[in-house]
C-alpha positions as CSV (number, residue, x, y, z in Angstrom):
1,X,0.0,0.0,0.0
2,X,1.6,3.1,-0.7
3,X,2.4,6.0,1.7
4,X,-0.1,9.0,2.1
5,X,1.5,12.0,0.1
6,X,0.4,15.6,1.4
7,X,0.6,18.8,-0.7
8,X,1.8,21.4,2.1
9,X,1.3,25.1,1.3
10,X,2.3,27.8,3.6
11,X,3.6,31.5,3.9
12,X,7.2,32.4,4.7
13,X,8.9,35.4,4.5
14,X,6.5,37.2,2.0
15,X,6.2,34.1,-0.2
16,X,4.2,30.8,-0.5
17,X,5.9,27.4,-0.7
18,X,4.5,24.5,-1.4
19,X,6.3,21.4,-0.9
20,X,4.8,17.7,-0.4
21,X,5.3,15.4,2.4
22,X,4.7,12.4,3.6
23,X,4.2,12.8,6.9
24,X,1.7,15.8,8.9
25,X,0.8,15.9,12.5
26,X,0.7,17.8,15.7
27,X,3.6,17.7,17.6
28,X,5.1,18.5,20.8
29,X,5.3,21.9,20.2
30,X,1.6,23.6,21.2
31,X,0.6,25.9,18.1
32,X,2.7,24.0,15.6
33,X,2.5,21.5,12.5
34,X,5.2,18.8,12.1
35,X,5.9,18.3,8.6
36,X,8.4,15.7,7.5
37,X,9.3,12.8,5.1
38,X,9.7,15.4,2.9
39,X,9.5,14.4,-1.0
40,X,11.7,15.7,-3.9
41,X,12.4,15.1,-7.5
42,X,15.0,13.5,-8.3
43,X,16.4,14.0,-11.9
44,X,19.0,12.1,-13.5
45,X,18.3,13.8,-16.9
46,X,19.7,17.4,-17.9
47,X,16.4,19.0,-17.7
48,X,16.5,20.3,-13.9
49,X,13.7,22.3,-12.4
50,X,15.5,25.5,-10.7
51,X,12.6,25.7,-8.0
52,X,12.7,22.0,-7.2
53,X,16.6,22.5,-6.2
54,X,16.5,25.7,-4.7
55,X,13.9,24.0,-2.1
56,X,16.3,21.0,-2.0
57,X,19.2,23.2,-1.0
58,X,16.9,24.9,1.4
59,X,15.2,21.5,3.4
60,X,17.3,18.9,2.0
61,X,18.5,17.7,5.4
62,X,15.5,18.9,7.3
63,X,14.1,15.7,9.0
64,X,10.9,17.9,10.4
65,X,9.6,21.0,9.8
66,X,7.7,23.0,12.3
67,X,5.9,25.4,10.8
68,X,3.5,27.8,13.2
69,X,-0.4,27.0,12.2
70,X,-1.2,30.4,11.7
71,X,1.6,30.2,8.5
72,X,-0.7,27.4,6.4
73,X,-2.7,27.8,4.1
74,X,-3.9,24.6,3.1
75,X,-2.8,20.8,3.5
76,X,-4.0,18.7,0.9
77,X,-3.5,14.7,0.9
78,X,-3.0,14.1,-3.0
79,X,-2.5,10.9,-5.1
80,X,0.8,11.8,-7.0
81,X,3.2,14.6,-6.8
82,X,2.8,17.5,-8.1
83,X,5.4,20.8,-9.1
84,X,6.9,22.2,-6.1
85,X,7.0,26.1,-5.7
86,X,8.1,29.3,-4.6
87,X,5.3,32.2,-5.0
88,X,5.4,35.8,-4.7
89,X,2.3,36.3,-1.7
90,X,1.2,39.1,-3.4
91,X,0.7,38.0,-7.2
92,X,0.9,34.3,-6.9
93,X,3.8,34.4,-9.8
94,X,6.7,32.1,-9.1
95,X,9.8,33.2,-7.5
96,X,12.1,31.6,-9.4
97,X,12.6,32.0,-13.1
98,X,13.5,29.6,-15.8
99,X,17.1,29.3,-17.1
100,X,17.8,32.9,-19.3
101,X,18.3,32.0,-23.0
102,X,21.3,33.3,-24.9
103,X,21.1,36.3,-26.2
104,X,20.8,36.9,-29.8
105,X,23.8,37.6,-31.7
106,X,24.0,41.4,-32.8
């Protein structure tokens, strides 16, 4: 059977992430979520998604996150994985832009 997947979305520091997880509870910590088990793509192609690694270099080695209930928006058990993201709070436009393309030649 597989493992519940969650879709976490929340607000930190002016922007919305939205990461998915395997694992969401209460914890010890009153006023808290725990979010962990934390799920990534993992390319072995050349096409790399810039968001997807910029939140791998950011929770990569996080085993739980805590984040403060008040900072969620919405937790959503899904059946697959979806794109991970980094939003603008304001405008909902991603963060992170694709890679620049050359430049033409003059």
């Amino acid at each position: 059977m597989p493992k519940t997947l969650y879709k976490v979305t929340f607000l930190n520091a002016g922007k919305v992430y939205e990461l998915y997880a395997r694992h969401v509870g209460s914890g010890a910590l009153w006023g808290f979520t725990e979010v962990g088990e934390l799920v990534f793509d993992v390319h072995d192609g050349v096409v790399i998604d810039p968001t997807e690694e910029r939140l791998r270099d950011e929770f990569g080695n996080t085993r739980v996150l805590h984040l403060p209930m008040h900072s969620i928006v919405r937790i959503e058990e899904v059946e697959r994985k979806g794109q991970s993201a980094i939003r603008d709070a304001t405008t909902g436009e991603k963060v992170v832009t694709p890679f620049p393309l050359p430049a033409k030649p003059r």
